[in-house]
N, C-alpha and C positions, 0 to 999 in steps of 0.2 A: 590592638586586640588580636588574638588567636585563634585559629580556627577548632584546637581541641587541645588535651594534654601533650606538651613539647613541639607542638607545633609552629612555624615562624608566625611573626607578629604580620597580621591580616594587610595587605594594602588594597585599597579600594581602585587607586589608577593601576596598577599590574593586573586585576582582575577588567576592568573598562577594557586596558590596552588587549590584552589575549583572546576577550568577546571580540572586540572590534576585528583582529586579524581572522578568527573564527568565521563570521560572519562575511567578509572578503573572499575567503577561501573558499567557502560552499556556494556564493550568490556570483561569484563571478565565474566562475564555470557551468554553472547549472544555465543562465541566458547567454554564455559567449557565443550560440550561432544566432541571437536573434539580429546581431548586427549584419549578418550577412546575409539574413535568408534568401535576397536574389539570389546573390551571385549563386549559394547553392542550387535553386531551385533552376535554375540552367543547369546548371554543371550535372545536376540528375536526371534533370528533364521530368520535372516535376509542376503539378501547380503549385500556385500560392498557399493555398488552405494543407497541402500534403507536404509544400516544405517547414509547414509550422510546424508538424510534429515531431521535428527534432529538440523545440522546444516541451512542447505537449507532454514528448514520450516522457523528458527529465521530470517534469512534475509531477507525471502519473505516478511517477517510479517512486517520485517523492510522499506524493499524502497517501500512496502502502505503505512505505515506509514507516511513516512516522510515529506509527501505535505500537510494532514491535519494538523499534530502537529505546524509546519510554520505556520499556519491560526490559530489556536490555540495560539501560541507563541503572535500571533500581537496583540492580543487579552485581554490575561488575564498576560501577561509580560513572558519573555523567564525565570526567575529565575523561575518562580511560574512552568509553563510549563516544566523544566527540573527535578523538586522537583517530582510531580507529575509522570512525564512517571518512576522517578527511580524506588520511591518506590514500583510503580504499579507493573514493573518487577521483583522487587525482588520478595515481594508477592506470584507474578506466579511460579517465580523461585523454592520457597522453596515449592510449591506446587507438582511439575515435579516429584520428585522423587518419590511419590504415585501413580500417574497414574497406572493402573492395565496393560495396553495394549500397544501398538503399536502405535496404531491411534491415543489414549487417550492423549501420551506423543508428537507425531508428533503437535496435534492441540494447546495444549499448549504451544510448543517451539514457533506454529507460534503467538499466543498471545501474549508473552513474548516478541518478536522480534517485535509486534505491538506496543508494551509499550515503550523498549527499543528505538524504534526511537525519541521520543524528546528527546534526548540527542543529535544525530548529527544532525536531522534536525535545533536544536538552537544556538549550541553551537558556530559555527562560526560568524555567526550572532550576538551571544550577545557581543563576546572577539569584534570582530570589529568593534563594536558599542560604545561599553564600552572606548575603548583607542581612537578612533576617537573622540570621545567627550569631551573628557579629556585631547585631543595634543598630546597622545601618538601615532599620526599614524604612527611613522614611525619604531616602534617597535611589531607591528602587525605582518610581518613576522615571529618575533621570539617567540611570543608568539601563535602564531598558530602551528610551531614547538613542543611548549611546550604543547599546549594540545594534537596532535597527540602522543607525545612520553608518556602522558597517556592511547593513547588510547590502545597505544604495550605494555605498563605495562601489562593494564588489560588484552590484552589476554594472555599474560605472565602469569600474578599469576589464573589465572581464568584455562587454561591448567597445571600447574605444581600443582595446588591442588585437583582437579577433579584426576588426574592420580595417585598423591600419595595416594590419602585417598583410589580410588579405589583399589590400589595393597591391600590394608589391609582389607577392610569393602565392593567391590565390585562397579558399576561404579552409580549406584543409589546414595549413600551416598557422591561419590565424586561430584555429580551436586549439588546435597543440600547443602557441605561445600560452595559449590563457593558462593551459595546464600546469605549465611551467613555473608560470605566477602563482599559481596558487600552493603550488609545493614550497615554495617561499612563505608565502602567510599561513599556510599550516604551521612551518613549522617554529613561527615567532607566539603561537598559539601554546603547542607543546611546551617551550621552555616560559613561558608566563604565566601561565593557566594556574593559577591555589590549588593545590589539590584539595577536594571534597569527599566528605565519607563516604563510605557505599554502604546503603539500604535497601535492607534487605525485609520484603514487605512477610510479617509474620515468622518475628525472629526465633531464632533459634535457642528454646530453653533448654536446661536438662532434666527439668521435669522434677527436681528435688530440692528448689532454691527456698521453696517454703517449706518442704519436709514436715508438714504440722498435720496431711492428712493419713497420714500413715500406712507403706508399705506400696502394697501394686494401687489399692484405693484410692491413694490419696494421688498416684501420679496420675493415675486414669482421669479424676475428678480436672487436674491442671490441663492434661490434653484436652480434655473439653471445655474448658473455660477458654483455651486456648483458643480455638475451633470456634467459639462462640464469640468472641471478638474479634478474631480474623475475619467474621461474615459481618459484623457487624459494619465493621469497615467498609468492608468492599461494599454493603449497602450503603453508606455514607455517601459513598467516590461514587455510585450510580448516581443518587438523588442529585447530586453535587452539578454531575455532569450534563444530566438533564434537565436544570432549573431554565425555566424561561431567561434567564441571565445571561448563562453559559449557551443559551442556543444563539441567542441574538447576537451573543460576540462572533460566537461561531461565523454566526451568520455575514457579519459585517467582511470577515476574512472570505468567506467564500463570492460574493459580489463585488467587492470591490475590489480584489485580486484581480477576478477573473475580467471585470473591465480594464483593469489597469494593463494589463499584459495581451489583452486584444487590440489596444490602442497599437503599444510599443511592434507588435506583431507587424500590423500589418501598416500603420505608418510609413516603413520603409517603401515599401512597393508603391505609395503612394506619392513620393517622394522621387523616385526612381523616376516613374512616368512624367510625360508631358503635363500642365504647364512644366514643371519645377527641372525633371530631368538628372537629378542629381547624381553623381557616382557611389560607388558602395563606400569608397575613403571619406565622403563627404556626406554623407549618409550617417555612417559612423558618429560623426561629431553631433549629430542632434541627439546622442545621449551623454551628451553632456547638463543637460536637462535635470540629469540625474543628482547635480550636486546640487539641486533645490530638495531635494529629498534627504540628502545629509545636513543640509542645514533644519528642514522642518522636522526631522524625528530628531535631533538632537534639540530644539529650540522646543519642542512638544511638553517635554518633563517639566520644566517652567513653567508653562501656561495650563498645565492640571494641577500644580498646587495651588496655584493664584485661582483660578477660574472652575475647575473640577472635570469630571474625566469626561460625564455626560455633555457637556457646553462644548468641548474643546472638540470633541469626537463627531457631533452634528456639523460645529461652523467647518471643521475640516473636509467632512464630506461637500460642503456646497462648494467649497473652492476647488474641488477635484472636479466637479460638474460644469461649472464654470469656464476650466481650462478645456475641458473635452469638447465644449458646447466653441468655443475661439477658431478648433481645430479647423473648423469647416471653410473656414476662410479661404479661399483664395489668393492670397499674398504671402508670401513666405516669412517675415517677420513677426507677422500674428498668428500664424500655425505655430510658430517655435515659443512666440511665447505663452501661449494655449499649454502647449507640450510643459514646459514652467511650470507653471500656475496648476495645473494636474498632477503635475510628478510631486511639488510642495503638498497637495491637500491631500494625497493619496497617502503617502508616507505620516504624513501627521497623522491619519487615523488611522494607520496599522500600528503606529509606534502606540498608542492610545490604545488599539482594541488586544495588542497581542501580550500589553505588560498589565494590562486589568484583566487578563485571563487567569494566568496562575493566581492574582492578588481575591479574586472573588470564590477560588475555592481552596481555600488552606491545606483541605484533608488529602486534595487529587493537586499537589501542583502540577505534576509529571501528565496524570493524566492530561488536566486541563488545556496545558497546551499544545501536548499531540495533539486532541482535538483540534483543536482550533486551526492546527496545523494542518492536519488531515482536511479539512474544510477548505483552509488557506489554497492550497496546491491543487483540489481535488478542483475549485474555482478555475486557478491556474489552466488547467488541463481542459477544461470541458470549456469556459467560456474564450478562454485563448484561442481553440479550434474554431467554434461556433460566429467569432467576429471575423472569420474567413468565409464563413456561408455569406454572412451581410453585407459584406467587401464583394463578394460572386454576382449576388443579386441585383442589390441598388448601390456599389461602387461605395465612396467613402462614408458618405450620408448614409448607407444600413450598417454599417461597423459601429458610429458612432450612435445613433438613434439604439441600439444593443447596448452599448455601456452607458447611458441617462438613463435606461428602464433601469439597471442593476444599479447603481446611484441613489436613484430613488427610492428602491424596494429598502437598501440598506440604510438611508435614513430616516426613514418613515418608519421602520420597526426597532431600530435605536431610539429613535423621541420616544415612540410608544410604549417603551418597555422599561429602559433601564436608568438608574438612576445611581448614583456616588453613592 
C-alpha cells in the first residue's frame, strides 16, 4: 500500500523500526542522570530529593512541552516535528555536561525535556495515522507496543551507559555519552521514518470551489460555513478530550508514571546505602530491570486483542503493585526482582493506556495524546519529586507506601470507568 498519490509502497517494519529508534532517542536521554543521581548529588552537594530534579526538571520541560509540539506537529507534519524536537535535544544534551553549576545544568535538563517532548507528543498520533490510512488498523495495538518497548530500550541504554562511563570518567561524562547515543538513534529515525502528510486544521479554501453562490455573497456565505465547522470541530476535540474516558486514561499516565519513576529515583540511594552498599557502576545494572519492560509492551498488543484493553490494563496495574510491594524486602534478590515484576506491569499498562488514547478519540488524535502525555510527565515531575519527601521522612517504606496509594487510585478508577 501507499501512503498517497506517487508515493513508495507503505512498509509497516520501516515505520515499527524508525518509532522504535525515535523512542530510544528521546527516553534515553530524558532519564540518563537518574542512574547516577548519587554520584551527582555529591559532586553538587545536594540532597536526594534536589538531585532528582535533574530528572524532574526533563519532564517538566516535557508535559509543557507536549500541547504546543501537537500544534506544531499539525502544522509543519509529525515526521518533520519529531526530526526537529530530537535533534534539538540532543544538541542540549551534549551541552549538559558543561554547565558550570547547579541551576545552570537543572535549566538545561528542563530545555532538553522541552525539546524531548515532540517525540511523545507525535508519536502516537503519527503510528495511528500512518496504519489507519494504510488498512493496517487493526495492528495498531501492536505496534503501539512496539514503540513503547522503544521507549524502555532508551531508558534502558540511556541508564546503563551514563552509570558505566561514570564508574570510570565520573557522571558528567556519562550524560554526554548518552547524548552521543542518541544522535545515533535519531538519526536511524530520520532515514526510516514514512513520510506523513501535513494537516493543516481548517484548510485552506479559495472560497470559489463551489461558485454556485454568486459573487462576494456567495464567498462570504463559504467563509462562514467555513468558520462554522471549524468551531464545530474544535467543539468535537473539546467534548472528546474531556470524556470520562479520555480523563481516566489521562489519569492512569499520570499515577502510574509518576509512581514508576519515584521508584527508579530513589531506589538508587537506597541501594547505595547500608545493608546493600552498592557502587554507582553496579547500581547502574539494576536497570536492567528495564528489558522486562520491552518485553511487556511489546508482548501487550497480543494480550488486548485476545483479552481486551480494559482486562489487560487492570491485571497489568496489579502486577506493577506487586513488584513495588517485594521492593521492601531486605534481601537483595527479591528487591531486584520486585524492580522486574513492576518495571513488566508498569510498561504493560502504559503501552495499553497510551495506544487507547488516540484510538478512543478519532476526531483529536494529536490532541489526545498530548494530553495524555502532558499528564504522563506532569506525573513524572510532581510524583518523582514527592517519593523524595517519603524517602526524607519514613526512609524506603514512605516512597513506596506513595506509589501503592497512586496504583491504586489508577486502578480503581480504570475498573470504574472504562470499558473496550
Amino acid at each position: 500500500m501507499s501512503t498517497g498519490p506517487g508515493a513508495e509502497p507503505f512498509d509497516e517494519r520501516r515505520l515499527l523500526v524508525a518509532l522504535f529508534g525515535a523512542g530510544t532517542a528521546a527516553f534515553a536521554q530524558l532519564y540518563a542522570p537518574q542512574a547516577v543521581l548519587p554520584d551527582a548529588a555529591r559532586d553538587l552537594a545536594t540532597s536526594a530529593s534536589a538531585a532528582a530534579l535533574l530528572v524532574s526538571a526533563a519532564t517538566l520541560g516535557l508535559a509543557v512541552g507536549v500541547l504546543p509540539w501537537a500544534w506544531v506537529a499539525d502544522r509543519v507534519g509529525r515526521v518533520r516535528a519529531m526530526t526537529v524536537a530530537m535533534l534539538g535535544a540532543t544538541a542540549v544534551g551534549l551541552a549538559i555536561p558543561f554547565a558550570p553549576s547547579f541551576g545552570l545544568i537543572v535549566a538545561g535538563r528542563a530545555v532538553e525535556g522541552l525539546l524531548v517532548a515532540g517525540v511523545p507528543a507525535v508519536a502516537m498520533a503519527y503510528l495511528t495515522e500512518m496504519l489507519t490510512e494504510t488498512g493496517g488498523a487493526s495492528v495498531v495495538p501492536r505496534a503501539a507496543g512496539t514503540y513503547v518497548a522503544g521507549t524502555s530500550m532508551g531508558g534502558l541504554v540511556g541508564r546503563l551507559v551514563s552509570g558505566g562511563v561514570a564508574e570510570l570518567f565520573g557522571w558528567r561524562a556519562g550524560v554526554g555519552a548518552v547524548a552521543v547515543a542518541c544522535l545515533v538513534a535519531a538519526g536511524a529515525f530520520v532515514w526510516l521514518a514514512p513520510r506523513d502528510r501535513v494537516v493543516r486544521d481548517g484548510g485552506q479554501g479559495d472560497g470559489k470551489r463551489d461558485g454556485q453562490g454568486g459573487g462576494e455573497d456567495g464567498e462570504l456565505n463559504d467563509r462562514a460555513s467555513r468558520r462554522d465547522a471549524d468551531g464545530s470541530r474544535r467543539l468535537g476535540r473539546l467534548r472528546a478530550l474531556l470524556s470520562p474516558r479520555l480523563l481516566v486514561l489521562d489519569a492512569q499516565g499520570l499515577l502510574l508514571m509518576g509512581g514508576f519513576v519515584a521508584v527508579y529515583n530513589f531506589l538508587g540511594f537506597r541501594l547505595a546505602d547500608e545493608p546493600f552498599g552498592l557502587s554507582s557502576g553496579v547500581v547502574s545494572l539494576v536497570f536492567l530491570a528495564y528489558l522486562a519492560g520491552t518485553w511487556s509492551s511489546a508482548r501487550t498488543g497480543r494480550l488486548v486483542v485476545r483479552h481486551g484493553r480494559r482486562r489487560v490494563l487492570i491485571a497489568s496495574t496489579g502486577v506493577m503493585a506487586a513488584g513495588v510491594a517485594a521492593t521492601l524486602s531486605g534481601w537483595l534478590p527479591v528487591v531486584l526482582a520486585g524492580l522486574v515484576v513492576l518495571t513488566a506491569g508498569f510498561f504493560g499498562a502504559h503501552a495499553v493506556a497510551s495506544g487507547w488514547t488516540p484510538v478512543a478519540a478519532p476526531q483529536a488524535r494529536t490532541q489526545a495524546a498530548a494530553v495524555y502525555n502532558l499528564a504522563y510527565y506532569a506525573g513524572s515531575s510532581v510524583f518523582g519529586w514527592l517519593g523524595g519527601i517519603g524517602f526524607a521522612l519514613a526512609g524506603w517504606p514512605g516512597t513506596v507506601g506513595m506509589v501503592l496509594a497512586l496504583v491504586a487510585v489508577a486502578a480503581g478508577s480504570a475498573a470504574a470507568v472504562l470499558r473496550d
